[in-house]
C-alpha positions as CSV (number, residue, x, y, z in Angstrom):
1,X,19.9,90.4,47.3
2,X,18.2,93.9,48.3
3,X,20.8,97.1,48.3
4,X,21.0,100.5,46.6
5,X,23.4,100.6,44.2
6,X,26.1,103.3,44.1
7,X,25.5,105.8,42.1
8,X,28.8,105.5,39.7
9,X,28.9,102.1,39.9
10,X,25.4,101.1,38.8
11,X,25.9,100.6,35.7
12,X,29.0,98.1,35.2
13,X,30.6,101.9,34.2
14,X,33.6,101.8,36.8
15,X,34.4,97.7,37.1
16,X,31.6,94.8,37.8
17,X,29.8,94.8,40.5
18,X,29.2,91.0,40.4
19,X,29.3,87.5,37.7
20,X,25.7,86.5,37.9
21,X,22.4,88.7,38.0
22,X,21.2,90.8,40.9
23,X,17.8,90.7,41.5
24,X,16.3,94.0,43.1
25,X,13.2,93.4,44.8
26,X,11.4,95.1,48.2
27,X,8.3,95.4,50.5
28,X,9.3,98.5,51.8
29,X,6.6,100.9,52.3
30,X,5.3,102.6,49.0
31,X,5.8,105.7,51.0
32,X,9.4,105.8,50.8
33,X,9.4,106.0,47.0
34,X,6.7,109.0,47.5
35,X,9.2,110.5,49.2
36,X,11.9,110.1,46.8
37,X,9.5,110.8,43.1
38,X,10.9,114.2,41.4
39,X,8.1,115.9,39.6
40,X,8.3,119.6,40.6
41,X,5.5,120.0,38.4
42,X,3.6,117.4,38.8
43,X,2.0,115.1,35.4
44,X,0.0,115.3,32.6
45,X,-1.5,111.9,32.8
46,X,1.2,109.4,32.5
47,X,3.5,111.5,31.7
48,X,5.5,113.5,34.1
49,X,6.1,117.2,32.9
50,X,9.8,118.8,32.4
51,X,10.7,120.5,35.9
52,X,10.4,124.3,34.5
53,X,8.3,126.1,32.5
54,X,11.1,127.0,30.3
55,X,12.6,123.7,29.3
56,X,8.8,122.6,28.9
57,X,8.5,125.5,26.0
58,X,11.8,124.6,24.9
59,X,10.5,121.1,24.2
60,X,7.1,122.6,22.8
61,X,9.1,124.7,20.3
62,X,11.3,121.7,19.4
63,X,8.9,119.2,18.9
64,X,6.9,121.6,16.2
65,X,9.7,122.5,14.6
66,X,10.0,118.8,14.1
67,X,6.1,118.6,12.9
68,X,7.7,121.2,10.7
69,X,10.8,119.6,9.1
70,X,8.6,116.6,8.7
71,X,5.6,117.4,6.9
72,X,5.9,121.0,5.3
73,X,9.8,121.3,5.1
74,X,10.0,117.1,4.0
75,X,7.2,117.5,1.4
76,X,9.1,120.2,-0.2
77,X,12.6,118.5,-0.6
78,X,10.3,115.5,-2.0
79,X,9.3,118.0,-5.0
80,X,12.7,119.3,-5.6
81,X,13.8,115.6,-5.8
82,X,10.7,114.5,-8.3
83,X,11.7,117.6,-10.0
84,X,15.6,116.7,-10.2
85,X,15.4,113.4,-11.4
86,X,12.6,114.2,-14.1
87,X,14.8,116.5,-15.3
88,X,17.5,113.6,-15.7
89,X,14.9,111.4,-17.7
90,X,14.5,109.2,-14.5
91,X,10.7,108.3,-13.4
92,X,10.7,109.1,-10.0
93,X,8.4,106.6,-8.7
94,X,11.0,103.8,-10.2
95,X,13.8,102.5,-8.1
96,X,16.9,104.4,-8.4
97,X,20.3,103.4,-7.5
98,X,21.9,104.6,-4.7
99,X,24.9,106.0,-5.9
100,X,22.4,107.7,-8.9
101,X,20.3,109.4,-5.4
102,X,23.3,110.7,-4.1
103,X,25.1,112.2,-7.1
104,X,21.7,113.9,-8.3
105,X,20.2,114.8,-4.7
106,X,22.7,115.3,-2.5
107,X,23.9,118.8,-2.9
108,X,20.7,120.3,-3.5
109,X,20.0,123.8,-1.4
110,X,16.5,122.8,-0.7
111,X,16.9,119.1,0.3
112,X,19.9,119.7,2.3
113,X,17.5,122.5,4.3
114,X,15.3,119.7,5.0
115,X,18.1,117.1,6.1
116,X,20.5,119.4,7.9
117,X,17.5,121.2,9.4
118,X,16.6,117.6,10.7
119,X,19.5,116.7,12.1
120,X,20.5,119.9,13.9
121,X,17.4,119.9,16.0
122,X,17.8,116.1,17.3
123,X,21.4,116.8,18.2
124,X,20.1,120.7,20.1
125,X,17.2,118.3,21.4
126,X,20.3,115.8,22.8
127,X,22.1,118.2,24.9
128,X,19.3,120.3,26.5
129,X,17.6,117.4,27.8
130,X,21.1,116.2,29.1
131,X,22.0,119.2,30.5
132,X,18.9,119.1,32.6
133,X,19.6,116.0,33.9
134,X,23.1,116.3,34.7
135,X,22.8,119.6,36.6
136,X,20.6,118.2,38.8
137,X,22.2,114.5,38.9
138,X,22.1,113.9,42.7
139,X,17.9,114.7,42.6
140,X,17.5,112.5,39.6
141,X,20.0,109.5,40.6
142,X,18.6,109.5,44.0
143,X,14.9,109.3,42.8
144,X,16.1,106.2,40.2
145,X,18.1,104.7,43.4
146,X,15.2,104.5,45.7
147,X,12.8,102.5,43.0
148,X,16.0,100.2,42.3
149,X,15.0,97.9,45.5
150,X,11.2,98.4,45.6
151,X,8.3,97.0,43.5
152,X,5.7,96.2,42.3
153,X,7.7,94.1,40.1
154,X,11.7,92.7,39.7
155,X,14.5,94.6,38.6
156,X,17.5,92.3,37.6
157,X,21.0,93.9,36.6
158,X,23.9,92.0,35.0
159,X,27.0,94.5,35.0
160,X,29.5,93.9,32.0
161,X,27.8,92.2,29.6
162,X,27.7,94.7,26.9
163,X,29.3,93.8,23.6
164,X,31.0,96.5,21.7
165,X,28.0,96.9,18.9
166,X,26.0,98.0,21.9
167,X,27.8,100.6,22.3
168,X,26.6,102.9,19.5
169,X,25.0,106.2,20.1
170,X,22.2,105.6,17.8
171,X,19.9,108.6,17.1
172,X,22.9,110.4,18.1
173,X,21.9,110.0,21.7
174,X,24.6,110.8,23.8
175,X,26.2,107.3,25.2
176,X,23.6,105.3,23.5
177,X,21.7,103.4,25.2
178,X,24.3,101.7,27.8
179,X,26.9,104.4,28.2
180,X,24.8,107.2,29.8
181,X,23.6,106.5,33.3
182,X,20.2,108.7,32.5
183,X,20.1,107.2,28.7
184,X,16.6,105.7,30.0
185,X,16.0,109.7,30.8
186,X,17.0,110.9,28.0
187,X,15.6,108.1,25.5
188,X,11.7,108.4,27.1
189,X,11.5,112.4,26.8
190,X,13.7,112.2,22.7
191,X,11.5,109.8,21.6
192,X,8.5,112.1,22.8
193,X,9.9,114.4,20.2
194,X,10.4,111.6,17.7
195,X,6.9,111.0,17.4
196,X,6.4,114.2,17.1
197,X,4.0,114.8,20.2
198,X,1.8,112.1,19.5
199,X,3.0,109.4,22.3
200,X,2.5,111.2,25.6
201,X,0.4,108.7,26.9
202,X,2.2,106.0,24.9
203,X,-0.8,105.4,22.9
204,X,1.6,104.2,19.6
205,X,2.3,101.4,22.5
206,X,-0.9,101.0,23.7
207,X,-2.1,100.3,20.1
208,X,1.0,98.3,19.8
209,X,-0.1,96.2,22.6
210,X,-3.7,95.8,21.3
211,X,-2.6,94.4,18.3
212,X,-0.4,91.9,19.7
213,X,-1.9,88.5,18.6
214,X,-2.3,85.7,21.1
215,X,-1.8,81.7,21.2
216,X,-4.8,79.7,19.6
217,X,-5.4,77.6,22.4
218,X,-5.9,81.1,24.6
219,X,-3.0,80.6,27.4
220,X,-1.0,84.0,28.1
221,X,0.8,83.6,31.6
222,X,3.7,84.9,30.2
223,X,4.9,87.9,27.8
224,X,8.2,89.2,27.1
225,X,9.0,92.4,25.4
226,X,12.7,92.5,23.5
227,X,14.6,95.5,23.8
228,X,12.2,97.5,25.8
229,X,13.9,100.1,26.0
230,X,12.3,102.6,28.8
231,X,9.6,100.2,29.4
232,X,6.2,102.0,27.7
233,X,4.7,98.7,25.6
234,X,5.7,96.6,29.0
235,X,3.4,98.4,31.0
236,X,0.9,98.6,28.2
237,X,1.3,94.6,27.6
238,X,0.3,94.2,31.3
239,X,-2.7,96.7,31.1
240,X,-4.3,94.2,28.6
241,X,-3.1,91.5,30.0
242,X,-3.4,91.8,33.8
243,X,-3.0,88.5,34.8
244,X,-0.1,87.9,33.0
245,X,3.7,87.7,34.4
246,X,5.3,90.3,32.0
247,X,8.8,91.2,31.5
248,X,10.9,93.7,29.4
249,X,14.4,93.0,28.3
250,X,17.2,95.5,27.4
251,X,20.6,95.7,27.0
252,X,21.0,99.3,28.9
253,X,21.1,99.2,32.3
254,X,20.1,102.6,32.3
255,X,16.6,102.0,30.0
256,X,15.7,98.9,32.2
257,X,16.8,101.1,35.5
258,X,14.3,103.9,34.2
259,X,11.8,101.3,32.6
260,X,11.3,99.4,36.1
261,X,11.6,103.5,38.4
262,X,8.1,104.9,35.9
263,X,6.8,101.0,36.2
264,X,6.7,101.5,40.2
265,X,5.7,105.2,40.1
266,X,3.3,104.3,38.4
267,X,2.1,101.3,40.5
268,X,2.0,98.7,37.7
269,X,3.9,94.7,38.3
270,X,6.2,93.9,35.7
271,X,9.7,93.3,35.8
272,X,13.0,94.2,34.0
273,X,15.8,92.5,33.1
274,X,19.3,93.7,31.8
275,X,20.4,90.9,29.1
276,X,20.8,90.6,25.5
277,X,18.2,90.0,23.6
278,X,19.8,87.0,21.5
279,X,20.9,85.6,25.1
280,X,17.9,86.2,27.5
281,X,18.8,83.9,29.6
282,X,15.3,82.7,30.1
283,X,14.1,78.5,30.3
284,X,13.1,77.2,27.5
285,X,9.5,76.9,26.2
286,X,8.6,79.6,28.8
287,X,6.8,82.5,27.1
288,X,3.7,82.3,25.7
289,X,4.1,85.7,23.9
290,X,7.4,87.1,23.0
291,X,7.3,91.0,21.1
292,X,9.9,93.6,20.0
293,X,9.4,96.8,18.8
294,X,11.7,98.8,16.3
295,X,14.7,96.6,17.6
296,X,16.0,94.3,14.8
297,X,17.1,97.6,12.5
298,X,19.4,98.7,15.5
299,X,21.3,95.6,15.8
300,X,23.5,93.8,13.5
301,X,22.1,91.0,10.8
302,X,23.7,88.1,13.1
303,X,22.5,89.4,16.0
304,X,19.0,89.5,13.9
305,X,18.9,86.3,13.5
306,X,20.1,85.2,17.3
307,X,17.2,87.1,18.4
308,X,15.3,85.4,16.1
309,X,16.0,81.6,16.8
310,X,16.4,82.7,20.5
311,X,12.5,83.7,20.6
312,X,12.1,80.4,19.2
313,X,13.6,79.0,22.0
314,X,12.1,80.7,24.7
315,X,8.6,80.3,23.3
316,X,6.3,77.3,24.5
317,X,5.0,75.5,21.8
318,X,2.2,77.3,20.2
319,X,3.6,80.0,21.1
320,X,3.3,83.4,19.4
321,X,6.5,86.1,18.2
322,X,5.3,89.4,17.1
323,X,8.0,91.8,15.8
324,X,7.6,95.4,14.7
325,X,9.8,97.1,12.9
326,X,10.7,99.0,9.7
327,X,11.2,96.1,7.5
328,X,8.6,93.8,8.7
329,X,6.3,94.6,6.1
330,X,7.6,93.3,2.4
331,X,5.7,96.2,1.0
332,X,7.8,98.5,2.9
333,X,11.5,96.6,1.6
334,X,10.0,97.2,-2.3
335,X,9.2,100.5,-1.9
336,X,12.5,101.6,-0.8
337,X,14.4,102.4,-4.0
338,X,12.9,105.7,-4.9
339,X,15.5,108.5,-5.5
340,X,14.2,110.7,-1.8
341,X,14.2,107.4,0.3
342,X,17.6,106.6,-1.1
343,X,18.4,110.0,0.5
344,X,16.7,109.2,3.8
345,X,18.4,106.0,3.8
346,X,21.3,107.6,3.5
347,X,21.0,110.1,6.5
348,X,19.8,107.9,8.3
349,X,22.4,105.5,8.1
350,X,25.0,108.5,7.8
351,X,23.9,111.3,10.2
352,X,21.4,109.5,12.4
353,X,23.9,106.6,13.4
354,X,21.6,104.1,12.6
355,X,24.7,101.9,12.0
356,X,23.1,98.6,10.7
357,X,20.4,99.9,8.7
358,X,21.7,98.6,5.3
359,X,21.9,94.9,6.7
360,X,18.7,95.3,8.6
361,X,17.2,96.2,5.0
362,X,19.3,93.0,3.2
363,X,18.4,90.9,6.0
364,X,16.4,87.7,5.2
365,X,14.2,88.1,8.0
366,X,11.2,85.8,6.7
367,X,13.5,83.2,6.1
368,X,15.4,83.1,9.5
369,X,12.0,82.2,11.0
370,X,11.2,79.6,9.3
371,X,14.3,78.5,9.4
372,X,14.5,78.6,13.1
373,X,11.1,76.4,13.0
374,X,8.7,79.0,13.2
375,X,5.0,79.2,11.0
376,X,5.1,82.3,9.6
377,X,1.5,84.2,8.7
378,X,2.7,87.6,6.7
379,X,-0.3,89.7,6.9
380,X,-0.7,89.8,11.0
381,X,-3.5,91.2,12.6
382,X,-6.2,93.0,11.3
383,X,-5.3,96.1,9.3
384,X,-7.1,98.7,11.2
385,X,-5.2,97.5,14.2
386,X,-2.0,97.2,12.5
387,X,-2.7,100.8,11.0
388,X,-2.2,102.7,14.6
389,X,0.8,102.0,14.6
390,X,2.4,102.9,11.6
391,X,4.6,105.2,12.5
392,X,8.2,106.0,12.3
393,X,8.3,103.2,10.6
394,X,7.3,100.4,12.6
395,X,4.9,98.0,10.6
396,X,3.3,95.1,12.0
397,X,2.5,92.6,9.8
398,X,4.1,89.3,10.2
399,X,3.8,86.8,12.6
400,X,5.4,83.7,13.8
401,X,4.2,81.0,15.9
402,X,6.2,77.9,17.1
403,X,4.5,74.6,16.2
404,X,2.5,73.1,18.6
């Protein structure tokens, strides 16, 4: 099937538009998406700039205000905290209850600075960048409409299928990721801000992708990339590997619209498919590679673990699962009890609507995969690899690989 979508009924958001997938996919002339690509001021690099100068300084200024909160501003509150639970006769660097952390931290002038501070800025950050989008919605929807039906690469859209926990505005981003048509807007240029101005050219991704470890026997004709979101460690799978058939997987319709639009503007074949992660909908045994990055903490602990035996699945024997995320690294889950983290956790779970981060952290993650049949190797690839991509928590250092 090859058709523009409607514009308000894209997304499933105003009734389905259909029971079974619909594939978008076009030889129309590149030229027409030429015609339709918004960037009034053109790109640095990959990335395409913010239309004005203003909302570009606006970004600039939030995004070092951010560098701010989390280095001078952060390392701060961390001395008021060693300081306050000294004073208790508590050794900071030993685990402290949670409910210890919050009665002794919580009210203090100096970490609440640093946590209110925080979160003000990512909700500002929120509603300027969805202001811009919104007051110019017909140039923006337009631009996503033409790349719906064109390639390089598939676009596939099942409308309706979101669950309710889907629904959540984690990160406090307005409509989360499935009930915002530009959440895919709004998610690429937040995150920007998230890593605080170090993945323009999605090189946490590109290091990502480096480090992904392959198959012993050295076949890779197929990758797939859970919970994609707008598509940056897709296109940086299929940089490395070229000849592969690579596809990303998200349950927004809005990220996987987005992901596939900057995949054809910027000329690169890989495809997209709206679908749950823990019901791909993909044959069995037919990835050689299946990745996630900094999914499992977002979703529920049952839903962890259908994502986990559903990679299982999907992988050919031999086969090789690499996930990333904040709790992949059993260092990480140890460390976690000190009286500041308790605090973090606790915004985090609180303030940032990271609604499943307590049974992300009790999760028995290790145990699913071998449970579902996989080898696991805890250590993954090589630490200087692995290193790059330590940030904002994602750790890779576990690996599973379906036996042969």
């Amino acid at each position: 099937m090859s058709a523009i979508l409607n514009r308000r009924s894209a997304l499933g958001l105003t009734g389905a538009v259909g029971a079974a997938f619909t594939m978008f996919s076009s030889h129309e002339a590149a030229a027409k998406i030429g015609r339709a690509d918004v960037e009034p001021r053109g790109s640095d690099g990959i990335l395409e700039r913010l239309p004005t100068l203003d909302f570009e300084s606006y970004d600039e200024f939030s995004t070092s205000t951010r560098v701010w909160i989390n280095t001078d501003l952060n390392r701060a509150a961390e001395r008021r905290a060693v300081k306050i639970l000294r004073a208790n006769g508590l050794n900071p660097r030993e685990e402290v209850s949670f409910e210890t952390a919050i009665d002794l931290l919580s009210n203090d002038p100096i970490i609440d600075l640093r946590n209110h501070t925080w979160q003000r800025l990512q909700m500002h950050m929120w509603r300027e960048l969805r202001r811009e989008f919104y007051d110019n919605y017909d140039m923006y929807m337009s631009e996503m409409e033409a790349a719906d039906n064109n390639g390089p690469g598939v676009l596939e859209i099942n409308p309706g299928i979101e669950p309710e926990y889907t629904k959540h505005e984690i990160h406090m981003q307005p409509g989360g990721y499935t009930g915002d048509e530009f959440a895919g807007h709004l998610y690429h240029y937040g995150t920007n801000n998230f890593y605080n101005g170090q993945n323009y050219q999605d090189e946490r991704h590109v290091a990502l992708a480096t480090a992904v470890p392959t198959p012993s026997d050295g076949k890779i004709k197929r990758i797939l990339d859970m919970g994609c979101s707008c598509g940056q460690q897709v296109v940086a799978l299929k940089k490395r590997f070229p000849d592969a058939e690579v596809w990303g997987l998200d349950i927004g319709a809005p990220m996987v619209r987005y992901a596939h639009m900057r995949a054809v503007d910027m000329g690169v074949d890989v495809n997209f498919r709206h679908a749950l992660a823990e019901e791909s909908g993909f044959p069995d045994g037919y990835f050689d590679i299946v990745t996630s990055y900094l999914l499992h903490h977002e979703i529920p602990e049952e839903a962890t673990y259908g994502v986990i035996n559903e990679a299982q699945r999907i992988l050919r024997p031999g086969g090789v699962y690499f996930p990333v995320d904040v709790y992949t690294n059993p260092g990480r889950r140890q460390a976690n009890g000190t009286g500041m983290q308790r605090i973090r956790d606790w915004m985090t779970h609180r303030w940032n609507h990271e609604r499943w981060w307590y049974e992300y952290q009790k999760a028995d993650f290790f145990g699913e995969m071998k449970r579902a049949g996989m080898n696991v190797i805890e250590g993954g690839p090589k630490a200087e690899v692995s290193s790059q991509i330590n940030m904002n928590g994602g750790f890779a250092n576990i690996v599973g690989v379906k036996p042969a």
